[in-house]
C-alpha positions as CSV (number, residue, x, y, z in Angstrom):
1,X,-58.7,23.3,-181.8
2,X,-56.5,22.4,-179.3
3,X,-56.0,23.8,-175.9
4,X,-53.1,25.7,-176.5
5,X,-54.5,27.0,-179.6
6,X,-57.7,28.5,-178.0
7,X,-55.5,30.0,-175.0
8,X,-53.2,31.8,-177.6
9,X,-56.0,33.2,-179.5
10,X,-57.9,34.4,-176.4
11,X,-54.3,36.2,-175.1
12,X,-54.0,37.7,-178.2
13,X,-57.2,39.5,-177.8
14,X,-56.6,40.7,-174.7
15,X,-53.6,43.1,-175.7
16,X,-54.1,45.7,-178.3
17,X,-52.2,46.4,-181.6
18,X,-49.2,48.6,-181.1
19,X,-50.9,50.4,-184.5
20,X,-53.7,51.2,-182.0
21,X,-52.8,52.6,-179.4
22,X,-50.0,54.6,-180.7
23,X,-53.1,56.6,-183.0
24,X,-55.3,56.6,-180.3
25,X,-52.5,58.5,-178.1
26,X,-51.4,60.4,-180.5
27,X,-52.4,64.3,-180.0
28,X,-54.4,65.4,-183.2
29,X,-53.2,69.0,-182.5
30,X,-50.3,70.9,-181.3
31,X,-50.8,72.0,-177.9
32,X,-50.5,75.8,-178.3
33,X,-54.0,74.8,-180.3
34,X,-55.5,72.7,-178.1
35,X,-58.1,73.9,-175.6
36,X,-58.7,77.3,-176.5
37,X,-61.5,78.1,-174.2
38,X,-60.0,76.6,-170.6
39,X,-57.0,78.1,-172.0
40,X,-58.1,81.4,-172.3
41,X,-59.9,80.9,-169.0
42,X,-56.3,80.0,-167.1
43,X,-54.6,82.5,-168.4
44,X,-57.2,85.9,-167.5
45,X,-57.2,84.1,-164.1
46,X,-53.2,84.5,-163.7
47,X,-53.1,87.2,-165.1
48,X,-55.9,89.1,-162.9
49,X,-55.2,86.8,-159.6
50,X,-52.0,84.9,-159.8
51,X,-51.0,81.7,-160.0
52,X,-51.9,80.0,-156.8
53,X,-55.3,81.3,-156.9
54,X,-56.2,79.7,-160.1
55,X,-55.2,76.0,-159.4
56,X,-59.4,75.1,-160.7
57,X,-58.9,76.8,-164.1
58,X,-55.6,75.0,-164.2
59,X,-56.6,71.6,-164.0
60,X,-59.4,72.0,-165.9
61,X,-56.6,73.1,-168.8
62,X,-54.8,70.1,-168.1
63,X,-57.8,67.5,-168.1
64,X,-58.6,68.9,-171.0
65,X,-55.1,68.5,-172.9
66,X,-55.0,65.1,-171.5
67,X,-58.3,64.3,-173.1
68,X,-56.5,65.4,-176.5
69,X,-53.9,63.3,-175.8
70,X,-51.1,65.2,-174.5
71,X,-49.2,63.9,-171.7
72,X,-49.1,66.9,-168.9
């Protein structure tokens, strides 16, 4: 093996498939779905207490859609 061969194989394994990543990404669920429990939590909170005193309950809603693979 050459030393342009064993360079191009090692690159290669640096960068994933494009297959990969896109099913890794990809959100299993549809968002209304997703999260029911921090949801639920965010939502009594603004309700009860208004927005700007739930900002905790709201990025705990969003770390968890993240984590699901939504982009928010």
């Amino acid at each position: 093996m050459s030393g342009s061969q064993a360079q191009d194989s090692a690159c290669s394994l640096d960068k994933p498939d494009k297959d990969v990543v896109a099913t890794e990404t990809k959100p299993k669920k549809r968002i209304c779905c997703a999260c029911p429990d921090t949801k639920k939590l965010r939502d009594e909170c603004i309700v009860e207490h208004g927005e700007s005193a739930c900002t905790k309950w709201i990025e705990a809603h969003r770390l968890c859609l993240r984590s699901e693979g939504f982009k928010v």
